[in-house]
mmCIF file as gemmi writes it, N, C-alpha and C atoms, coordinates in Angstrom:
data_model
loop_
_atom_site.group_PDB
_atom_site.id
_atom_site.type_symbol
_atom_site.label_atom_id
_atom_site.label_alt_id
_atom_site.label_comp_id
_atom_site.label_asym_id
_atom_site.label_entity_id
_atom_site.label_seq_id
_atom_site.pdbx_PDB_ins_code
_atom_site.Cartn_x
_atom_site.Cartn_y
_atom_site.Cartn_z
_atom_site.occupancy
_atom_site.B_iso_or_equiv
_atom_site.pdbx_formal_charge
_atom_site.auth_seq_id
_atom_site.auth_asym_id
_atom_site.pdbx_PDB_model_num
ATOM 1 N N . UNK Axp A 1 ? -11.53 -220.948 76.063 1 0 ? 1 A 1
ATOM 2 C CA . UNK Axp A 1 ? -10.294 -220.295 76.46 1 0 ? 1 A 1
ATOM 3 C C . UNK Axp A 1 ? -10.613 -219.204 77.468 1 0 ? 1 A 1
ATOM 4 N N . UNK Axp A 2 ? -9.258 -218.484 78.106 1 0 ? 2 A 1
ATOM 5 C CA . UNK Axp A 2 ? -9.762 -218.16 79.094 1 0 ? 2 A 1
ATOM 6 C C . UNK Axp A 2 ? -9.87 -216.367 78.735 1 0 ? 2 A 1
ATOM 7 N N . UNK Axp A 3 ? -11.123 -215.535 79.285 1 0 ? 3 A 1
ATOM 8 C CA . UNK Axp A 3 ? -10.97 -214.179 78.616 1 0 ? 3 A 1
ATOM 9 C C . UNK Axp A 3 ? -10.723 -213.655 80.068 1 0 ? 3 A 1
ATOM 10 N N . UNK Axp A 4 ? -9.61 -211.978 79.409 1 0 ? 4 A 1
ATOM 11 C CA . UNK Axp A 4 ? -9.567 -211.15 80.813 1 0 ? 4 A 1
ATOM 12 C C . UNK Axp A 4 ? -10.365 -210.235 81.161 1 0 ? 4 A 1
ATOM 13 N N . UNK Axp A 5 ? -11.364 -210.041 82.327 1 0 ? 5 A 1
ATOM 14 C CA . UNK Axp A 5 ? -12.17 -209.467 82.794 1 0 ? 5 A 1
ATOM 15 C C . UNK Axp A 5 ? -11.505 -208.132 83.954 1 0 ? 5 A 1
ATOM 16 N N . UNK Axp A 6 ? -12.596 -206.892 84.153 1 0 ? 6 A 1
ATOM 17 C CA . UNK Axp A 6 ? -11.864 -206.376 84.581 1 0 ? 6 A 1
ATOM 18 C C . UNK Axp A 6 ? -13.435 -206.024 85.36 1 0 ? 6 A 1
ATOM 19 N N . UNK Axp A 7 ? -12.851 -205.675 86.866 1 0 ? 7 A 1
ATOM 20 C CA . UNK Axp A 7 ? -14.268 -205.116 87.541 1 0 ? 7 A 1
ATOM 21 C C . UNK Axp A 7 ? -14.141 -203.405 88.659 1 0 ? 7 A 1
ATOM 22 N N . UNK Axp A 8 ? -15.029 -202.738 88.726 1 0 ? 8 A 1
ATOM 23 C CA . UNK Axp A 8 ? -14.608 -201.849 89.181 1 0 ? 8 A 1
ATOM 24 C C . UNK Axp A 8 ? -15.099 -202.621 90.568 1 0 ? 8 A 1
ATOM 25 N N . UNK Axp A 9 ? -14.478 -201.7 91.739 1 0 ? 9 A 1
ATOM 26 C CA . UNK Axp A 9 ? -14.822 -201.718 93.048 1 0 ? 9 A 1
ATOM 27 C C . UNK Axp A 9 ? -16.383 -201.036 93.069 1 0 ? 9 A 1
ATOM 28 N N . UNK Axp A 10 ? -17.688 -201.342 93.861 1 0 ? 10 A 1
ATOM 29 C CA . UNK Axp A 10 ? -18.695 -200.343 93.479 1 0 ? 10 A 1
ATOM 30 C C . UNK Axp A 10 ? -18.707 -199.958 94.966 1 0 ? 10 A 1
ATOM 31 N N . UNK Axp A 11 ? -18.536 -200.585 96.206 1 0 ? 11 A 1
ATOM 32 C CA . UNK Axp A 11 ? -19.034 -200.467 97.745 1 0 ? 11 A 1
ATOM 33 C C . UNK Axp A 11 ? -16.957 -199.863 98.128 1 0 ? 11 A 1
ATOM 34 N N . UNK Axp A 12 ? -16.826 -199.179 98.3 1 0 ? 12 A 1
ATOM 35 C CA . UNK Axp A 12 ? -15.166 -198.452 98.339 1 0 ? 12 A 1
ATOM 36 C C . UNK Axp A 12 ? -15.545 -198.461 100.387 1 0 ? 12 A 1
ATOM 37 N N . UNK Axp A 13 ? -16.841 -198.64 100.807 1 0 ? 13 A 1
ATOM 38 C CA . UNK Axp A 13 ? -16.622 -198.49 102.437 1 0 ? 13 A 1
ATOM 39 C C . UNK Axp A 13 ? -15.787 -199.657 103.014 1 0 ? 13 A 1
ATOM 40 N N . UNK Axp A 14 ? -16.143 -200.866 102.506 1 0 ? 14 A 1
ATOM 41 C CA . UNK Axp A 14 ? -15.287 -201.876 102.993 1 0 ? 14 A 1
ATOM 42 C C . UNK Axp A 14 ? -14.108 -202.378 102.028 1 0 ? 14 A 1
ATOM 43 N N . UNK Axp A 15 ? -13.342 -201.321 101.464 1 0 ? 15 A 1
ATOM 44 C CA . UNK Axp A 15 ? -12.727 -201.763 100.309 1 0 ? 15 A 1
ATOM 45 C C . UNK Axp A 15 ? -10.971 -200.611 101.22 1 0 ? 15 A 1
ATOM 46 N N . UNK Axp A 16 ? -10.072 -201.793 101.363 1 0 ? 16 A 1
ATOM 47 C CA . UNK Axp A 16 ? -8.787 -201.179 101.773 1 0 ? 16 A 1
ATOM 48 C C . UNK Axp A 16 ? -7.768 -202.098 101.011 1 0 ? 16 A 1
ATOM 49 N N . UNK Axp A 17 ? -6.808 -200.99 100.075 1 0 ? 17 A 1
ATOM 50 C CA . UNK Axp A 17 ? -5.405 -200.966 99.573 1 0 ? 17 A 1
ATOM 51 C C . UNK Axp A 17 ? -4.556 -202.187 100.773 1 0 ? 17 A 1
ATOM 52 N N . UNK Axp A 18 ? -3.645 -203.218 99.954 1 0 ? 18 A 1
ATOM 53 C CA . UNK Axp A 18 ? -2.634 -203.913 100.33 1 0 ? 18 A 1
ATOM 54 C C . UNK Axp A 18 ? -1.259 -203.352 100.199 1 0 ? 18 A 1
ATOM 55 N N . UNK Axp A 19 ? -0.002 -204.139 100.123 1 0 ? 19 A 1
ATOM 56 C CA . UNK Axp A 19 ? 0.933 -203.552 99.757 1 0 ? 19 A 1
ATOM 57 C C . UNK Axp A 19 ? 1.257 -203.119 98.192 1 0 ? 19 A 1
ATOM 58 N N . UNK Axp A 20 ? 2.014 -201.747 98.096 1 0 ? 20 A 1
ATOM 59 C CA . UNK Axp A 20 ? 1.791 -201.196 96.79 1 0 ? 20 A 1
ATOM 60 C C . UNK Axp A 20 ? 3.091 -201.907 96.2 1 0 ? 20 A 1
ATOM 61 N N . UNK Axp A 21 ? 3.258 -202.008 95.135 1 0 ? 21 A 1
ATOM 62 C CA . UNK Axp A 21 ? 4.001 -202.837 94.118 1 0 ? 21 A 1
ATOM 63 C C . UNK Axp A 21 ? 4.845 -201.928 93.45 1 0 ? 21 A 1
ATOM 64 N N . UNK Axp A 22 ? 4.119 -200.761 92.577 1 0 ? 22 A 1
ATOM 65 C CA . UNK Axp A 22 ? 4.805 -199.764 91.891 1 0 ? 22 A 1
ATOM 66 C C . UNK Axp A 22 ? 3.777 -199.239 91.046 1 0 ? 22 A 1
ATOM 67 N N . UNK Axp A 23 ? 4.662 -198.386 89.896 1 0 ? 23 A 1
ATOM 68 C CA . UNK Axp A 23 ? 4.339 -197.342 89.041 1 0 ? 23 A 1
ATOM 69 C C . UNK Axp A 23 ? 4.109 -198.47 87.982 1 0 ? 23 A 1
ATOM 70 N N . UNK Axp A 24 ? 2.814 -197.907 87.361 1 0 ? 24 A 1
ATOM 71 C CA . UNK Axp A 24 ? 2.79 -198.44 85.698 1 0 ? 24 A 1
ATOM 72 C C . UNK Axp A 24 ? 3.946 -198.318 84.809 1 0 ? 24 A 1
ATOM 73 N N . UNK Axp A 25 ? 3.857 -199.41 83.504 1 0 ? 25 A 1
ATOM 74 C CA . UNK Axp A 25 ? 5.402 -198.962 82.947 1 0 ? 25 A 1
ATOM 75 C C . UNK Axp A 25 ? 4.875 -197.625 81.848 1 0 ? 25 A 1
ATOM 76 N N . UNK Axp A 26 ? 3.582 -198.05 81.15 1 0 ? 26 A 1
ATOM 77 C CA . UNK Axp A 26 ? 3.236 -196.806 80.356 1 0 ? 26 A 1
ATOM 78 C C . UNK Axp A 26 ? 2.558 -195.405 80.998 1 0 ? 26 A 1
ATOM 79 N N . UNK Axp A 27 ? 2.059 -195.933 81.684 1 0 ? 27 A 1
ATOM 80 C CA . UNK Axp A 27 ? 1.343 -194.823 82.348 1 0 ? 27 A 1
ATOM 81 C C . UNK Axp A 27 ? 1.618 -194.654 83.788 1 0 ? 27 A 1
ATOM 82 N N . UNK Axp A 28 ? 3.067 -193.917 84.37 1 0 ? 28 A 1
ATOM 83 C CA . UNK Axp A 28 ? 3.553 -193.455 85.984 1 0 ? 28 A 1
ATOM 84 C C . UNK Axp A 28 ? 2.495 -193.134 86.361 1 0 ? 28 A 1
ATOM 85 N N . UNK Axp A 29 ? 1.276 -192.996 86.185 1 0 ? 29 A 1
ATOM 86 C CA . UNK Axp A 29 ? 0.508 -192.592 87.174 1 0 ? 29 A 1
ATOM 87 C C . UNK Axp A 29 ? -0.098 -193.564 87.356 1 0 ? 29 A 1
ATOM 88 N N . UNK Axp A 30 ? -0.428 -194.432 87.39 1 0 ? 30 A 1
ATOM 89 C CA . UNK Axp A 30 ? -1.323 -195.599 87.396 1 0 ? 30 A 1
ATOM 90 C C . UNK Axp A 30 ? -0.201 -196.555 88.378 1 0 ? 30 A 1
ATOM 91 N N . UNK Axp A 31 ? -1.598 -196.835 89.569 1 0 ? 31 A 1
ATOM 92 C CA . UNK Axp A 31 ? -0.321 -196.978 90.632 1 0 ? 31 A 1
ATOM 93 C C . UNK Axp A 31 ? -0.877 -198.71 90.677 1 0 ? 31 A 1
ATOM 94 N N . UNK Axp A 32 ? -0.068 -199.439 91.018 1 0 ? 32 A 1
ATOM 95 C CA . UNK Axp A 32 ? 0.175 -201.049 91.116 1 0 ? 32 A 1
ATOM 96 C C . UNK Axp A 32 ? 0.249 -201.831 92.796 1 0 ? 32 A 1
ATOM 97 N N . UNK Axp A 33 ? -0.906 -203.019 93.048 1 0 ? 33 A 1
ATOM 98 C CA . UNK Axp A 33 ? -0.673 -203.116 94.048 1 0 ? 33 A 1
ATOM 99 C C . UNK Axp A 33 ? -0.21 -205.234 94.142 1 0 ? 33 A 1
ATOM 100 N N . UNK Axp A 34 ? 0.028 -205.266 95.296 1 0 ? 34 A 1
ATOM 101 C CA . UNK Axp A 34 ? -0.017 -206.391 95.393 1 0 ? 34 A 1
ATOM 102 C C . UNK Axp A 34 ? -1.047 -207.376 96.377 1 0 ? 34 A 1
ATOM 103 N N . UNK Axp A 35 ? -1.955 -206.572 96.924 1 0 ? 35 A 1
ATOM 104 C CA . UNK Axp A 35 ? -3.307 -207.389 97.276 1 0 ? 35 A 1
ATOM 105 C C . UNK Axp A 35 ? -4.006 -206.077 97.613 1 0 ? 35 A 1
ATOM 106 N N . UNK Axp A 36 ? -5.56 -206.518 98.347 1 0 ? 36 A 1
ATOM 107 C CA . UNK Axp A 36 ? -5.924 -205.772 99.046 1 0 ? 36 A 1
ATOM 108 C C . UNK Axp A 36 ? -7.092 -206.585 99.674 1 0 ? 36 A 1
ATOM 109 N N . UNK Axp A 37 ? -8.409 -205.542 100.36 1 0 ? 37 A 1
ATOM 110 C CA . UNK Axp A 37 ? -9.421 -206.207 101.639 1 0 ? 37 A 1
ATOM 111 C C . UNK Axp A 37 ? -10.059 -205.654 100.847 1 0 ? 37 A 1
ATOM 112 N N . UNK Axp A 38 ? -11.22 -206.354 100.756 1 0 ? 38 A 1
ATOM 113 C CA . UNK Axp A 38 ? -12.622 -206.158 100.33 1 0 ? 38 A 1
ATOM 114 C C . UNK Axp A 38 ? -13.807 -206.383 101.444 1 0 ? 38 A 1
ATOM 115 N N . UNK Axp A 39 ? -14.31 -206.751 102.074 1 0 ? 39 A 1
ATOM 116 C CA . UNK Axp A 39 ? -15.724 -207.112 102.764 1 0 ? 39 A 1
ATOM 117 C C . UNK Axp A 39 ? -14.836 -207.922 103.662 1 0 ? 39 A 1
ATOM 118 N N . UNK Axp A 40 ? -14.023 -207.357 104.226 1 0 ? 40 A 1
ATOM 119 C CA . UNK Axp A 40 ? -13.088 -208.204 105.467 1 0 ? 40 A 1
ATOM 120 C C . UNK Axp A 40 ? -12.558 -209.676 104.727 1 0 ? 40 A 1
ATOM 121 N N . UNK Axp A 41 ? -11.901 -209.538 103.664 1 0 ? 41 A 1
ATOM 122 C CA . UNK Axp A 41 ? -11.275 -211.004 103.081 1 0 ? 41 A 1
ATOM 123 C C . UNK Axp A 41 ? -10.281 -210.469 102.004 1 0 ? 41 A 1
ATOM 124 N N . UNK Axp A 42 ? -9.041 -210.776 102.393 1 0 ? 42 A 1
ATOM 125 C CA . UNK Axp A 42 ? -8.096 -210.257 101.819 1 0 ? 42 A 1
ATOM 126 C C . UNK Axp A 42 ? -7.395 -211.107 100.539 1 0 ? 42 A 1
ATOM 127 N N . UNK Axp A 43 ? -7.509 -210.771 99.329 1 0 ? 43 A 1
ATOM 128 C CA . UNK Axp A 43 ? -6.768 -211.017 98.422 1 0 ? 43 A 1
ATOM 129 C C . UNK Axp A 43 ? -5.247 -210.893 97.66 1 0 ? 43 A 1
ATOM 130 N N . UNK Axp A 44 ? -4.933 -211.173 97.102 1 0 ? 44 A 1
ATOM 131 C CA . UNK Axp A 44 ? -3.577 -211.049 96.827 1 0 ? 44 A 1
ATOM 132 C C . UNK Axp A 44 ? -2.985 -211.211 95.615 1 0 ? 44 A 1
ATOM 133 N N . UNK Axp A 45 ? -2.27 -210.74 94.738 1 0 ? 45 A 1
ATOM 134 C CA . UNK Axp A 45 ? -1.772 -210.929 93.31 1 0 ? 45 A 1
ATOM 135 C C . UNK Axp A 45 ? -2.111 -212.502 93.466 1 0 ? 45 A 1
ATOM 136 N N . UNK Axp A 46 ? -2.609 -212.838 92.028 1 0 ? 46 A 1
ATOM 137 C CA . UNK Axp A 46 ? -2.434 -213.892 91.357 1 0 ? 46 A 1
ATOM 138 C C . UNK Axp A 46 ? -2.927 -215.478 92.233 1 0 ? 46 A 1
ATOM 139 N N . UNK Axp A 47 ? -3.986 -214.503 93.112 1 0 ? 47 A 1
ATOM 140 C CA . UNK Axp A 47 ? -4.59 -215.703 93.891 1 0 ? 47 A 1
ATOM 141 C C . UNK Axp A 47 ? -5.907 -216.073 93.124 1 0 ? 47 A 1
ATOM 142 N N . UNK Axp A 48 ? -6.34 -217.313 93.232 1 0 ? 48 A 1
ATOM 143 C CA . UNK Axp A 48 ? -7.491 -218.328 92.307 1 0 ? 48 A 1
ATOM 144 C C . UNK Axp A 48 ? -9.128 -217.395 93.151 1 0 ? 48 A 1
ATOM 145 N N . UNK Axp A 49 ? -9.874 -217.07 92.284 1 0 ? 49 A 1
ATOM 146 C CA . UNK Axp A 49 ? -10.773 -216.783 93.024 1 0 ? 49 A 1
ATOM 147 C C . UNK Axp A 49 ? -12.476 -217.601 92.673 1 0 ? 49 A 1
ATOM 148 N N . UNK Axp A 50 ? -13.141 -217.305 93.258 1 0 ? 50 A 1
ATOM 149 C CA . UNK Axp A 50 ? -14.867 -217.65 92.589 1 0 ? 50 A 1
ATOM 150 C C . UNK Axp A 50 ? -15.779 -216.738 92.722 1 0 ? 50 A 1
ATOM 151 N N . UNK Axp A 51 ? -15.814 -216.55 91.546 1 0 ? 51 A 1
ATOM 152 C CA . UNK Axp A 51 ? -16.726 -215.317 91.445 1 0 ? 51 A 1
ATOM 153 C C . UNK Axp A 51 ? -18.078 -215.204 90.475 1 0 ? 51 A 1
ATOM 154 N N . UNK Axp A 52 ? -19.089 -214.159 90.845 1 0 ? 52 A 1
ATOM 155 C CA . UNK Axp A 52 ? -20.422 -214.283 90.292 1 0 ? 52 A 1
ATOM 156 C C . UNK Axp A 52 ? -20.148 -212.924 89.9 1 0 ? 52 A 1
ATOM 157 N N . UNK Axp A 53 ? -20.568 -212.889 87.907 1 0 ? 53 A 1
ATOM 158 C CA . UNK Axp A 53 ? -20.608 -211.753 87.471 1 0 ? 53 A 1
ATOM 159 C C . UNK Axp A 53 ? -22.185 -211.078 87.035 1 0 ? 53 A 1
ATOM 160 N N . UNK Axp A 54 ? -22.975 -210.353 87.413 1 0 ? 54 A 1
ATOM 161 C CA . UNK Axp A 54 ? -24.037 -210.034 87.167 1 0 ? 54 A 1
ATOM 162 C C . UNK Axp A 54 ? -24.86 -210.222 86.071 1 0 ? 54 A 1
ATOM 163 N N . UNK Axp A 55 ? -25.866 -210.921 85.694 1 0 ? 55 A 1
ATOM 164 C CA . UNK Axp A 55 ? -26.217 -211.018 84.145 1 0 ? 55 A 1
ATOM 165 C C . UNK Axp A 55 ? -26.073 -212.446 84.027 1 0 ? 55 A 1
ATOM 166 N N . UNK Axp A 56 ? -25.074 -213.365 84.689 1 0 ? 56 A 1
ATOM 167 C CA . UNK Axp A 56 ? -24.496 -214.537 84.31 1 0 ? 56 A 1
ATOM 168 C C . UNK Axp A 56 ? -25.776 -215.424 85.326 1 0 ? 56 A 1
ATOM 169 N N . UNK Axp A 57 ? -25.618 -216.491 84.331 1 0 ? 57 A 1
ATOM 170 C CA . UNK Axp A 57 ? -26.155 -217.837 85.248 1 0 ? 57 A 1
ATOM 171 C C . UNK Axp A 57 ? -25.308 -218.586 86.403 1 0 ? 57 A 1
ATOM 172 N N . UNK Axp A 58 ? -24.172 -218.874 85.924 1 0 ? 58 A 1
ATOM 173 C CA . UNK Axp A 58 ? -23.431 -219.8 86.803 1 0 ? 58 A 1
ATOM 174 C C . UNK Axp A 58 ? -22.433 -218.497 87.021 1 0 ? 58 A 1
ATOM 175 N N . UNK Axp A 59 ? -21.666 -219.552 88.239 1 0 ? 59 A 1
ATOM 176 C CA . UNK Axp A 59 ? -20.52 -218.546 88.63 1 0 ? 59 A 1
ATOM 177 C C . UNK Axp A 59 ? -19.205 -219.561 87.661 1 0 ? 59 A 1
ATOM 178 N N . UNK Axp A 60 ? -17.992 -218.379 88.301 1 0 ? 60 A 1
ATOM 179 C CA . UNK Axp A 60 ? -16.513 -218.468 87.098 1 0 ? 60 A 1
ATOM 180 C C . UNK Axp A 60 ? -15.429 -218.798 88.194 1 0 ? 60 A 1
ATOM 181 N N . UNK Axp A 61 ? -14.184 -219.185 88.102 1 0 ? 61 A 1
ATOM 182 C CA . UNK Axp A 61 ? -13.154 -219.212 88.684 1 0 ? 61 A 1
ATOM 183 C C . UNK Axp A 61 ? -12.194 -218.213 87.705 1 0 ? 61 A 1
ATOM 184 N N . UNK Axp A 62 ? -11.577 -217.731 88.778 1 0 ? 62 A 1
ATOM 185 C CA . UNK Axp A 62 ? -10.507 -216.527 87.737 1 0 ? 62 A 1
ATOM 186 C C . UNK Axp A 62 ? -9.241 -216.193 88.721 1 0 ? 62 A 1
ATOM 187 N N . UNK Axp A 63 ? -8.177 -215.814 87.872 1 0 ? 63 A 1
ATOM 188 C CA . UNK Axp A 63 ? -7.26 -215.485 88.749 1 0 ? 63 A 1
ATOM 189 C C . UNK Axp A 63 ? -6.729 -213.999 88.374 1 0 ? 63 A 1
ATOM 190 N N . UNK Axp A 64 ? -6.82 -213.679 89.453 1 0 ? 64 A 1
ATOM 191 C CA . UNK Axp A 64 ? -6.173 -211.683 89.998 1 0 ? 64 A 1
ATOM 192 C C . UNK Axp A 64 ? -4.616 -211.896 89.231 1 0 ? 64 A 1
ATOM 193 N N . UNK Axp A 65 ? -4.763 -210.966 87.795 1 0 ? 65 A 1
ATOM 194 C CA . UNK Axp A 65 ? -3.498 -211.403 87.084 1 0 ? 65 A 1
ATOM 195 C C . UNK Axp A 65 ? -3.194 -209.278 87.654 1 0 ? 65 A 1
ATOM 196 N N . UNK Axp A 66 ? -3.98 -208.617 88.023 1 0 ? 66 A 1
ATOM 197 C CA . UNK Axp A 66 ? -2.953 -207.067 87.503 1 0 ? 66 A 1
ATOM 198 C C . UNK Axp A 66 ? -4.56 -206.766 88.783 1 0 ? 66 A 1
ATOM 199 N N . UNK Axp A 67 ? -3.588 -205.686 89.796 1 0 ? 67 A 1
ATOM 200 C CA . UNK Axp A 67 ? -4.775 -204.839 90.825 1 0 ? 67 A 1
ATOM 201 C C . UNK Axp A 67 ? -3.786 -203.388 90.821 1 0 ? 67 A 1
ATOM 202 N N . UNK Axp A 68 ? -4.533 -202.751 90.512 1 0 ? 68 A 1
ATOM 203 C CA . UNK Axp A 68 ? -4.773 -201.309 90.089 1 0 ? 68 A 1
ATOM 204 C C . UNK Axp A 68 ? -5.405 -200.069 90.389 1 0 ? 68 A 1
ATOM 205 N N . UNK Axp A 69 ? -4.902 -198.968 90.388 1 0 ? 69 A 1
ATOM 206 C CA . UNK Axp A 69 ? -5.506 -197.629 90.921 1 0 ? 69 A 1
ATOM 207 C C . UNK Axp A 69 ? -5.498 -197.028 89.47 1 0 ? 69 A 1
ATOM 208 N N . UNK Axp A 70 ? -6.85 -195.959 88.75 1 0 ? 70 A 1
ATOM 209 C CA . UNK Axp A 70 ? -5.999 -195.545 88.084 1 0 ? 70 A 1
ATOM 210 C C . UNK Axp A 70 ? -5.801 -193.898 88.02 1 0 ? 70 A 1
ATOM 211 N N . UNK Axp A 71 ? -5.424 -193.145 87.521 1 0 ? 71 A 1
ATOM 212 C CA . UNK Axp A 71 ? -5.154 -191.938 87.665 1 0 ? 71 A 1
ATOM 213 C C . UNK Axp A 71 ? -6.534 -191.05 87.859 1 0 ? 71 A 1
ATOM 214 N N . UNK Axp A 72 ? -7.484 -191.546 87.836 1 0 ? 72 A 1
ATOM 215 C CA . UNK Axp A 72 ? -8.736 -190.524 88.388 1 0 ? 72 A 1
ATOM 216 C C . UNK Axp A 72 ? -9.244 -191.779 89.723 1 0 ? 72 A 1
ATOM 217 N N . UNK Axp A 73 ? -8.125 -192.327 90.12 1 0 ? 73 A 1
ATOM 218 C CA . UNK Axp A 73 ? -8.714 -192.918 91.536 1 0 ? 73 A 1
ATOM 219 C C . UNK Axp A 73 ? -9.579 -194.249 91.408 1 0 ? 73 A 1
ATOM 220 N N . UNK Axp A 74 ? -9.984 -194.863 90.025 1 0 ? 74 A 1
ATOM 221 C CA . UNK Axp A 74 ? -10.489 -195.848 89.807 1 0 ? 74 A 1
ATOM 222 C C . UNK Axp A 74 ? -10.135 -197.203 90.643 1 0 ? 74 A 1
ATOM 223 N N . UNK Axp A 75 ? -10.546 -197.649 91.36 1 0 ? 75 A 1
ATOM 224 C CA . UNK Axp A 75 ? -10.035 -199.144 91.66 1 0 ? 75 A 1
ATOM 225 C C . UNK Axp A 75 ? -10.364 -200.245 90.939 1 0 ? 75 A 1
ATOM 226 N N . UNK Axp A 76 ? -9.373 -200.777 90.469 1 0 ? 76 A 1
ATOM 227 C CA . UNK Axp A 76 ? -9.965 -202.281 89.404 1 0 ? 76 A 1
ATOM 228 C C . UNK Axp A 76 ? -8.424 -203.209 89.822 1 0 ? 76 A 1
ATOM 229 N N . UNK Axp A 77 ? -9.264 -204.358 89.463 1 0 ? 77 A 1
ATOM 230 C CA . UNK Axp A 77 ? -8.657 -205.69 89.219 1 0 ? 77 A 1
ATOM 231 C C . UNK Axp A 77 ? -8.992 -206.621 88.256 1 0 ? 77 A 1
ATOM 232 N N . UNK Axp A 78 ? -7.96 -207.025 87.285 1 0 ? 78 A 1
ATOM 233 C CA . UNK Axp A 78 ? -7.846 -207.53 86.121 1 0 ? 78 A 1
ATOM 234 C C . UNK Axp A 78 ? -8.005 -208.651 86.514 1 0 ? 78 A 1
ATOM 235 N N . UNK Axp A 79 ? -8.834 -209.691 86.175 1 0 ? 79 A 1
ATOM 236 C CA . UNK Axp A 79 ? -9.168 -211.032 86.192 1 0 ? 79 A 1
ATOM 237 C C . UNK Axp A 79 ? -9.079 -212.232 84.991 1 0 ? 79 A 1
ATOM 238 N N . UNK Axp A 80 ? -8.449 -213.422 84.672 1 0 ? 80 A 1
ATOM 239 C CA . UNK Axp A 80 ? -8.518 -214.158 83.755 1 0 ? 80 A 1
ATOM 240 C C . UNK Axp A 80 ? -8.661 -214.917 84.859 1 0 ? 80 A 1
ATOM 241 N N . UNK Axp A 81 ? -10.204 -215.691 83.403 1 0 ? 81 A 1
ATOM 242 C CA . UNK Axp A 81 ? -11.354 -216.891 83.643 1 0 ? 81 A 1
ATOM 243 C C . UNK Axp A 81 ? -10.608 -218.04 83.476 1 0 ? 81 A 1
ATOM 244 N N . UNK Axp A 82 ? -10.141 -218.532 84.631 1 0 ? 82 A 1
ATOM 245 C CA . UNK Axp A 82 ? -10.119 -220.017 84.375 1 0 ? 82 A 1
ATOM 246 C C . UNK Axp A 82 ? -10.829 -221.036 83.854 1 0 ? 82 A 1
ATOM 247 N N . UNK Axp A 83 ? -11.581 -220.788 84.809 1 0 ? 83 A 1
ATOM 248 C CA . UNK Axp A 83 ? -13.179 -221.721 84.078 1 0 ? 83 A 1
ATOM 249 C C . UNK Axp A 83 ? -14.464 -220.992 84.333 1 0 ? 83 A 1
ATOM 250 N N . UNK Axp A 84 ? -15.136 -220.868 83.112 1 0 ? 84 A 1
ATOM 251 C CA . UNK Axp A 84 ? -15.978 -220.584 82.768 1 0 ? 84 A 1
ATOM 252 C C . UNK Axp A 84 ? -17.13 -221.471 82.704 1 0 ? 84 A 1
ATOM 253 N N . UNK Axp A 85 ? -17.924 -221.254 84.382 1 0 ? 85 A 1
ATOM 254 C CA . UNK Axp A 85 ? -18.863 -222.831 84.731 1 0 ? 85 A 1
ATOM 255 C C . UNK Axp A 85 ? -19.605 -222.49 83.545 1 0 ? 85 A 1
ATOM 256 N N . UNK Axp A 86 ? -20.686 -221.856 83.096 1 0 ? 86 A 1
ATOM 257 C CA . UNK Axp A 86 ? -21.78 -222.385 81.995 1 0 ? 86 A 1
ATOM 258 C C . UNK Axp A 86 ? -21.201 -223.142 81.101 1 0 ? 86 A 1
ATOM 259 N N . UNK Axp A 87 ? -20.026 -222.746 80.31 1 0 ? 87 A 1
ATOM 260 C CA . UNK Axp A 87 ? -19.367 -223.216 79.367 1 0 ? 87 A 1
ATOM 261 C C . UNK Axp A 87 ? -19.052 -224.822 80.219 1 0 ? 87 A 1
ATOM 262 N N . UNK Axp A 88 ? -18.382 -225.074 81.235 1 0 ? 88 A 1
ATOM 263 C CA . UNK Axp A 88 ? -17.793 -226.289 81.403 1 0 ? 88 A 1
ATOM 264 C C . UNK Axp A 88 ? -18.807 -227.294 81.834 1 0 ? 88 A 1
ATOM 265 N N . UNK Axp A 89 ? -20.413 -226.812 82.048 1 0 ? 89 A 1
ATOM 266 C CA . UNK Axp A 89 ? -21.326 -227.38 82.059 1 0 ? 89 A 1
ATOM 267 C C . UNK Axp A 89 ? -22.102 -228.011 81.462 1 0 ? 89 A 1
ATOM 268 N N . UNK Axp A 90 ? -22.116 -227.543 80.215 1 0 ? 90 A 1
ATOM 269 C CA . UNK Axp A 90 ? -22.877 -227.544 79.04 1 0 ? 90 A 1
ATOM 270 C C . UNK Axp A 90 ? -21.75 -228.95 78.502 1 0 ? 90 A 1
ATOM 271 N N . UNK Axp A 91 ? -20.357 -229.03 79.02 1 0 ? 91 A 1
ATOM 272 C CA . UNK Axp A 91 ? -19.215 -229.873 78.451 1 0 ? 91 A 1
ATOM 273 C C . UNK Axp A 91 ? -19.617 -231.274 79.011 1 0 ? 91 A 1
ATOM 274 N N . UNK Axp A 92 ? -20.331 -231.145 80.465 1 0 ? 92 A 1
ATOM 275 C CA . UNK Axp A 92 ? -20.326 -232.63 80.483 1 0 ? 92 A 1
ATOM 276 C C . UNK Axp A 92 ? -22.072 -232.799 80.441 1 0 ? 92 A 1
């Protein structure tokens, strides 16, 4: 099944805000976006991605479910694993 992952931004030089979305519903300060640029490649709510998480053998597919600021300036984006290659490897 699929788990939600969350990653901070670590390189913020090539890292630029998309259009903003809004206010958190629990927490107004926690500001909501709807994409942004990373390393010159722009993402967007709820687009499919492939990604390599450190520690891991294989890489994952996941989709950008929640992108986020949070009130001490944190940048993150909430990710659920579509597929989880080791796991779907080991399947066939």
């Amino acid at each position: 099944m699929s788990r939600p992952t969350e990653a901070n931004v670590e390189d913020e030089t090539d890292f630029r805000w998309g259009n903003k979305r809004g206010n958190g519903v629990k927490n107004k300060d926690v500001q909501l976006y709807e994409s942004f640029t990373y390393k010159g490649d722009e993402y967007f709510l709820y687009d499919c991605i492939y990604f390599y998480q450190a520690g891991d053998f294989e890489t994952s597919i996941g989709k950008l479910v929640r992108i986020f600021e949070t009130p001490t300036h944190d940048k993150k984006v909430k990710v659920v694993c579509i597929i989880d290659c080791a796991c779907y490897f080991h399947v066939l």
